[in-house]
C-alpha positions as CSV (number, residue, x, y, z in Angstrom):
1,X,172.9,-71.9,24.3
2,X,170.2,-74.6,25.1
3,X,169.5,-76.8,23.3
4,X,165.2,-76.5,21.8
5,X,162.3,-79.0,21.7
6,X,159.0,-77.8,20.6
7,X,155.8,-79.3,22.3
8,X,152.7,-78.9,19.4
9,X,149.4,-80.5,19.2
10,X,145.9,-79.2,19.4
11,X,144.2,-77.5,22.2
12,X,143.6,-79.6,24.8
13,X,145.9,-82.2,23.7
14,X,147.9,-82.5,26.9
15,X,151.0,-80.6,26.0
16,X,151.2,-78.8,29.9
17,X,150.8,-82.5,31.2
18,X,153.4,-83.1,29.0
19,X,155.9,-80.7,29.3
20,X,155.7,-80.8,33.1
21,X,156.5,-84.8,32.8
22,X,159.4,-83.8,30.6
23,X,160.5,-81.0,32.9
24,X,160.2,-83.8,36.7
25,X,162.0,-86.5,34.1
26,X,165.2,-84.5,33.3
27,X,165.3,-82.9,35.9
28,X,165.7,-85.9,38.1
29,X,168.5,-87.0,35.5
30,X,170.1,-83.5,36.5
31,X,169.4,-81.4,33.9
32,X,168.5,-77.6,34.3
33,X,165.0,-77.3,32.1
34,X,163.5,-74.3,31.3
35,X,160.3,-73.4,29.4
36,X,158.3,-70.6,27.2
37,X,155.1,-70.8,26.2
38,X,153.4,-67.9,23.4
39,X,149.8,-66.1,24.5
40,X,148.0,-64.5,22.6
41,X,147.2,-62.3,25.7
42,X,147.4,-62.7,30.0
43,X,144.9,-61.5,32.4
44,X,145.4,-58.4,33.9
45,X,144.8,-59.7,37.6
46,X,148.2,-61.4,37.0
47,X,150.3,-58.2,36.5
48,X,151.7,-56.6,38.9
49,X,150.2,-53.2,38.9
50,X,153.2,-50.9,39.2
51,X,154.9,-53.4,37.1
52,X,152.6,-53.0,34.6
53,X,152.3,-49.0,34.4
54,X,155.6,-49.0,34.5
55,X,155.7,-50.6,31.3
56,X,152.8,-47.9,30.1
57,X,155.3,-45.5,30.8
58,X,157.8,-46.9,27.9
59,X,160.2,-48.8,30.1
60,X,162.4,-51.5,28.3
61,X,161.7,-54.5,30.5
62,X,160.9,-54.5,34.8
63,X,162.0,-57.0,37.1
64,X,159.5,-58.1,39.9
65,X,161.4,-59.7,42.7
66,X,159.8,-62.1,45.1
67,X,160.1,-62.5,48.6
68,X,160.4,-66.4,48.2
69,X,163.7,-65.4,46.0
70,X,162.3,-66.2,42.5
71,X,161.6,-63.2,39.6
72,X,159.6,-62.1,37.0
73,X,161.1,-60.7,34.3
74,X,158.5,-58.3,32.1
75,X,159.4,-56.8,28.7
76,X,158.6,-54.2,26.0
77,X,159.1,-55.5,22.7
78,X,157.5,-53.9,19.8
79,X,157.6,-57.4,17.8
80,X,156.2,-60.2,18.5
81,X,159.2,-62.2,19.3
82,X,160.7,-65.3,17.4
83,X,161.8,-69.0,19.1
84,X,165.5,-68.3,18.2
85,X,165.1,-65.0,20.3
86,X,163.9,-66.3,23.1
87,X,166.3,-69.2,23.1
88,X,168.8,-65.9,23.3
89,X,167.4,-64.5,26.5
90,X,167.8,-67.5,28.0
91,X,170.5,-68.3,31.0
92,X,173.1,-70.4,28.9
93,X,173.8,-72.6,31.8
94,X,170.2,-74.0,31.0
95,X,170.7,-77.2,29.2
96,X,166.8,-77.7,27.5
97,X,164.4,-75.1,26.7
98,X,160.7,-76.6,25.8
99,X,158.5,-74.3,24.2
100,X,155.0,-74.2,23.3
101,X,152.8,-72.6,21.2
102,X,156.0,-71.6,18.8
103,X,155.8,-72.6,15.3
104,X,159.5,-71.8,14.0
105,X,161.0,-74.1,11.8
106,X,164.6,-75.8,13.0
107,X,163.8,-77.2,15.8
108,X,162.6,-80.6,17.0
109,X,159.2,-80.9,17.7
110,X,157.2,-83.7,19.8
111,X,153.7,-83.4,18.0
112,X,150.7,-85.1,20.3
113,X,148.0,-86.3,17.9
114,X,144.9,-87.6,19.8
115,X,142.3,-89.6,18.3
116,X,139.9,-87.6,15.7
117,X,143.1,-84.5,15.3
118,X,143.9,-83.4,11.7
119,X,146.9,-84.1,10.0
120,X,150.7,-83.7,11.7
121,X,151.4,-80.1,11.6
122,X,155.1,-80.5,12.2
123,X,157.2,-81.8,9.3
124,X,160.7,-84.3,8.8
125,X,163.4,-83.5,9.9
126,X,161.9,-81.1,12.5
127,X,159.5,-83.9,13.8
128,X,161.1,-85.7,16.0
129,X,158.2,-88.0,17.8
130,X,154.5,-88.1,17.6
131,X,152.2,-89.0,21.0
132,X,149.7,-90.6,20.2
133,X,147.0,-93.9,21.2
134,X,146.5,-95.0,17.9
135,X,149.1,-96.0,15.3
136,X,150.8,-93.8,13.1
137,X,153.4,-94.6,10.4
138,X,156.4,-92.7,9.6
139,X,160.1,-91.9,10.0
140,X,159.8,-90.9,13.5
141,X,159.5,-92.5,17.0
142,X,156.0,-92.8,18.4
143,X,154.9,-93.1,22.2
144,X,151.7,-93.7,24.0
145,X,150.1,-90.8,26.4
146,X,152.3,-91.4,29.4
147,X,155.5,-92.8,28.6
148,X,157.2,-89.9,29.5
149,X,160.9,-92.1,30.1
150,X,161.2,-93.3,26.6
151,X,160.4,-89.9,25.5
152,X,163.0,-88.4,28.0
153,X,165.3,-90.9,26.7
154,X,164.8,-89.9,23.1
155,X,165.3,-86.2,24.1
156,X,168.7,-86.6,26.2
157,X,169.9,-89.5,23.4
158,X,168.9,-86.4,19.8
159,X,169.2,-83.6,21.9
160,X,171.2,-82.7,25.0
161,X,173.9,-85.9,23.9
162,X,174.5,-84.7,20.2
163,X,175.5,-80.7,21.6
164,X,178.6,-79.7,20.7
165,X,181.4,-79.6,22.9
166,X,182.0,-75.7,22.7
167,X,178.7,-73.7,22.0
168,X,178.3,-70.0,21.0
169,X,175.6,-67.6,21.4
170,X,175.9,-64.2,19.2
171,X,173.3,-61.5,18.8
172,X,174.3,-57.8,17.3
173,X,171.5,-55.5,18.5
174,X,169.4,-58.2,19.9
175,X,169.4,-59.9,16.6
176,X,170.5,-63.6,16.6
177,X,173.3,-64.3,14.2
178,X,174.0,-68.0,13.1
179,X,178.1,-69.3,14.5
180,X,178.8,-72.5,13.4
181,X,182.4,-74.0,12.2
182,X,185.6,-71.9,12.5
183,X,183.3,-68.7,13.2
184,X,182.4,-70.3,16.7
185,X,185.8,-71.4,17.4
186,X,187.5,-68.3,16.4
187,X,185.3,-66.2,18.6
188,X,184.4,-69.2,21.4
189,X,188.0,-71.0,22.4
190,X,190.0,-68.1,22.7
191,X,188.1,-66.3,25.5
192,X,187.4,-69.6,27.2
193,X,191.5,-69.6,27.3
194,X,191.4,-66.0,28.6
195,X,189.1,-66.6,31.5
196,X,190.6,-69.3,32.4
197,X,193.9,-67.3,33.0
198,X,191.7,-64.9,35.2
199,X,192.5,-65.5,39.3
200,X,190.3,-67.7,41.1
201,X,188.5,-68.9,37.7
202,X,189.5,-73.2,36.5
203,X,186.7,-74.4,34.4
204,X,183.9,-72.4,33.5
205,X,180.8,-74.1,32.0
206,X,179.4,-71.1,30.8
207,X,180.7,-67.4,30.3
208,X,178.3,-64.4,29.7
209,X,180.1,-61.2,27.8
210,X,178.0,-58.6,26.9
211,X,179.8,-55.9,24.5
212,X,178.2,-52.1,24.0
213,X,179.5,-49.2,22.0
214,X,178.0,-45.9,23.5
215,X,175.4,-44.6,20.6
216,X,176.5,-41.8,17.9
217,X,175.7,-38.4,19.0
């Protein structure tokens, strides 16, 4: 599972400007980085048109391969969806997810607060800096617009350093459910040690198992 950080601040802030220095930053320090952002809605000029009436039509989720090899993954969900969610759907071998526009409490937050903005919206221990040009006071680490290294540095130091050296991921019908201790080991080591057994397979850095049970009749 990734590990999170939350970019928050008030429109027209800079959190885009920010997120996509974060993003060049670890990437160059050879991370894998990916991003969400929340809408409340997206022009329909950027759909793709069968894509799109294909969803209409009540499918689950549609998947709109380019020609340049990227995709566009498109899906029905009845709910809006929360951060912990998304953080599911994401390809464990990512290392950072930074999200935007999310307001779910537990995880880190860099908070930009330019001049005249109301009070910090995120609070300790979720706030882990604040971006700012004037001086703020508190139990966090504060940066100037731009210094995009020492904020990099704070992020790899809290963040991608302090993740544990076995991680788990478990959702039961696309709900996330919390493994932590001897719940994660129990379930975690032992099929690392089982696909490590399999033939042509040493180290794996990340293993994807997806379980189903056919439905009741």
């Amino acid at each position: 599972m990734p590990a999170v950080l939350r970019v928050v601040g008030p429109p027209g802030s800079g959190k885009t400007l920010l997120i996509v220095s974060l993003v060049e930053a670890l990437r160059t320090r050879g991370y894998r980085i990916a991003t969400a952002v929340r809408r409340e809605s997206i022009e329909a000029s950027l759909l793709d048109a069968d894509a799109s009436r294909q969803l209409d039509a009540g499918a689950a989720a549609t998947v709109i391969v380019l020609s340049n090899g990227g995709r566009v993954t498109l899906e029905r969900t009845m709910a809006l969806p929360s951060l912990s969610s998304v953080v599911m759907s994401i390809d464990p071998s990512v290392d950072l997810l930074i999200a935007e526009g999310f307001e779910d409490a537990g995880y880190r937050a860099v908070e930009l607060s330019p001049p005249g903005a109301p009070a910090l919206a995120t609070m300790p221990p979720d706030l882990l800096a604040v971006v700012a040009s004037h001086d703020i006071a508190g139990a966090f680490a504060t940066f100037g617009p731009g210094e995009t290294n020492g904020i990099a540095d704070l992020v790899e130091q809290e963040l991608l350093d302090a993740r544990a050296d076995v991680e788990l991921s478990l959702a039961v019908d696309e709900q996330p459910v919390e493994t932590m201790g001897f719940v994660r080991d129990m379930i975690a080591r032992p099929v690392l040690t089982m696909v490590e057994q399999l033939k042509g397979i040493s180290r794996p850095t990340s293993i994807r198992l997806h379980i189903r049970r056919r439905r009741d009749d």
